[in-house]
C-alpha positions as CSV (number, residue, x, y, z in Angstrom):
1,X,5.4,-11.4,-4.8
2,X,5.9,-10.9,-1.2
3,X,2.9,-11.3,1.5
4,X,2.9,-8.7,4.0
5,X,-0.2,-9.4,5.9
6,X,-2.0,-12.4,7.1
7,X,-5.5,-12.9,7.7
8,X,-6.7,-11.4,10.9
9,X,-4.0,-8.5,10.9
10,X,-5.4,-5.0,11.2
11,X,-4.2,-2.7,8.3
12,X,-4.5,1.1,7.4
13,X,-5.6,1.9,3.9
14,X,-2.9,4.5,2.9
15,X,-4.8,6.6,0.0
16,X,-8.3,6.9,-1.2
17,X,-9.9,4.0,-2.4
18,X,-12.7,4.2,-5.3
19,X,-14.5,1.9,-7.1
20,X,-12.8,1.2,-10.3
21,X,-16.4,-0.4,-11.2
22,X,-16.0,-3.8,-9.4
23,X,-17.2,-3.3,-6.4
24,X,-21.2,-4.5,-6.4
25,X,-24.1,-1.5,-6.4
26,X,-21.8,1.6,-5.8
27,X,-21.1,4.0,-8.7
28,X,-17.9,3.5,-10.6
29,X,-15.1,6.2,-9.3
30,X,-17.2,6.5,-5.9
31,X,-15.6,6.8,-2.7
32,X,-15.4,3.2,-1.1
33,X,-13.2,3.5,1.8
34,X,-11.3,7.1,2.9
35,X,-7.6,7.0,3.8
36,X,-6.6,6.8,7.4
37,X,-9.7,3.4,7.8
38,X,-8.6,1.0,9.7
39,X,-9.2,-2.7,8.6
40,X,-8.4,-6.3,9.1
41,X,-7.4,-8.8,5.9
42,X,-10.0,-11.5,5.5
43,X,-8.5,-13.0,2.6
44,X,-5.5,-12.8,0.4
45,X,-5.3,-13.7,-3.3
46,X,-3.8,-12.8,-6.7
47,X,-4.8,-10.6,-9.6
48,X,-3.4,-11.5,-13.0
49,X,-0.9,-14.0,-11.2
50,X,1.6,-11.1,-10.2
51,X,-0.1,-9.1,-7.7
52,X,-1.4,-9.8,-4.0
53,X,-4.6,-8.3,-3.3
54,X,-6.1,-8.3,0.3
55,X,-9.3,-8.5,1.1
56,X,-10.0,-6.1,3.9
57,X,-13.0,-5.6,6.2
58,X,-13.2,-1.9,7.2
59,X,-15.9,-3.0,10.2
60,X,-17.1,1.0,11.3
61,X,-18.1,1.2,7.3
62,X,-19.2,-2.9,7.2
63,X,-17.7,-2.9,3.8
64,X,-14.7,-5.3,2.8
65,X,-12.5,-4.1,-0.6
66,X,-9.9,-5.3,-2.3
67,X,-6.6,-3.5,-1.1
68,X,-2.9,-3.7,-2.7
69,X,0.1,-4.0,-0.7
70,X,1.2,-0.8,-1.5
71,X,-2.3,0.9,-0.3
72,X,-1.6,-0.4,3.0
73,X,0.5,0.1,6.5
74,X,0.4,-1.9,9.2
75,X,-2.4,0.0,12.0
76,X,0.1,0.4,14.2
77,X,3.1,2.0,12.4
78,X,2.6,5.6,12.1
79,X,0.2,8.0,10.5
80,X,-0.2,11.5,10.0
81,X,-3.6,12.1,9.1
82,X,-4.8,14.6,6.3
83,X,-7.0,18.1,6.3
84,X,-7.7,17.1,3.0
85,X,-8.2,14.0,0.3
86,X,-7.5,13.8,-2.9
87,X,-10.3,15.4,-5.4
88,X,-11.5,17.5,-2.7
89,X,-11.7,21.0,-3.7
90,X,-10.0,23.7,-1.4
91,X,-9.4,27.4,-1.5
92,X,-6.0,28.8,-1.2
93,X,-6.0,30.5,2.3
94,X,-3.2,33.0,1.4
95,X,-1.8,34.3,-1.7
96,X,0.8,31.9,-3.2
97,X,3.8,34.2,-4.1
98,X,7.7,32.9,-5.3
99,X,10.5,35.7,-6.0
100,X,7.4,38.5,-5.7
101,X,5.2,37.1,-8.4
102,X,2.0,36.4,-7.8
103,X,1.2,33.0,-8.4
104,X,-2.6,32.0,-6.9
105,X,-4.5,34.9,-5.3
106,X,-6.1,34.1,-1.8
107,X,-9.3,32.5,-2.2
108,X,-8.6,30.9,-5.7
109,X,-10.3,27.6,-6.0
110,X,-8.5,24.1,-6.4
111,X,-8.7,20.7,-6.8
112,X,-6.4,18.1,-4.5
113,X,-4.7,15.7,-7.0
114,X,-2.6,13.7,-4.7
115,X,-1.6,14.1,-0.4
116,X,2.0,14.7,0.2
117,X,3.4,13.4,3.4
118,X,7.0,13.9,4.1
119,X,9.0,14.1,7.4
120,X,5.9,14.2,9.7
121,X,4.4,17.8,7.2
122,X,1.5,17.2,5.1
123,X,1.4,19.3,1.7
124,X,-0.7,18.5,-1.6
125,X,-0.1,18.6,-4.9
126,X,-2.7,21.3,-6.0
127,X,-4.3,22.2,-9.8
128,X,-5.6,26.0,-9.2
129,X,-8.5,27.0,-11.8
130,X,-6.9,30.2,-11.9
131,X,-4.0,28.5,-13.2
132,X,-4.3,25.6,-15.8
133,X,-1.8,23.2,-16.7
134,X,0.1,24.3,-13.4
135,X,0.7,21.6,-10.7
136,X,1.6,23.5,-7.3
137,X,2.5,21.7,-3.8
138,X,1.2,23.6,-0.9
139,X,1.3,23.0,2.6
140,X,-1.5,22.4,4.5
141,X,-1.3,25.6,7.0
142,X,-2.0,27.2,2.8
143,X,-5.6,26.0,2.4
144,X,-8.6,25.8,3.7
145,X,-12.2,23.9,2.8
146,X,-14.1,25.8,0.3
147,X,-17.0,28.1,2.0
148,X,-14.6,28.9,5.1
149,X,-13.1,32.4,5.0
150,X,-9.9,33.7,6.6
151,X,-11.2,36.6,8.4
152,X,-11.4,36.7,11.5
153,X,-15.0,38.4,13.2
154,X,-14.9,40.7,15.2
155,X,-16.3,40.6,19.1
């Protein structure tokens, strides 16, 4: 087990955080703390002897959370923020086609299951209703929020 932060150093939380039903009056599987917050460790312990868990107090939400090394980067090393979080649910905002087959139609609604971030492009692994038991990665410039349509009005 390695330390990488001491208390007082300001962290990013790298991925969603949720309740996995120990955090105090919030809903087991709720939101805690959205990727991209900015922290500072308070405390640093152990869970189960073999991992380091930080103790991080996200000050713009006032909540502090338990954090693994491996859900966290320094605040200053660099970060591409997201459209998008994981368990959102998106649209596709173009047809998804490969060698002239139609895969997802424009418009088909989607679930985010994990954010991709490779070589400074964001893309997300994607589960379509449309198709079931397919896994798709799609770049961001691909989707758009549910509700928002591609068309553009007219003056």
């Amino acid at each position: 087990m390695t330390q990488n932060w001491e208390y007082g150093d300001a962290v990013r939380v790298t991925r969603n955080v949720r309740n996995d039903g120990t955090y105090p009056s919030v809903a087991t599987g709720e939101l805690l703390v959205r990727r991209g917050t900015v922290g500072h460790v308070v405390d640093v312990g152990t869970f189960l002897g073999d991992q380091i868990i930080y103790s991080v107090h996200f000050l713009d939400i006032n909540r502090i959370v338990g954090c693994r090394s491996e859900e966290l980067i320094g605040a200053d090393e660099e970060w591409l923020p997201s459209c998008f979080e994981t368990r959102e649910r998106v649209a596709a905002g173009k047809a998804l086609v490969t060698n002239g087959e139609l895969l997802v139609p424009e418009g088909a609604l989607g679930e985010v299951l994990k954010v991709l971030v490779d070589d400074g492009k964001v893309a997300y692994h994607i589960h379509f209703e449309c198709r079931p038991g397919r896994l798709f990665a799609v770049p961001e410039a691909a989707l758009r929020p549910i509700g928002v349509s591609n068309e553009r009005t007219r003056p």
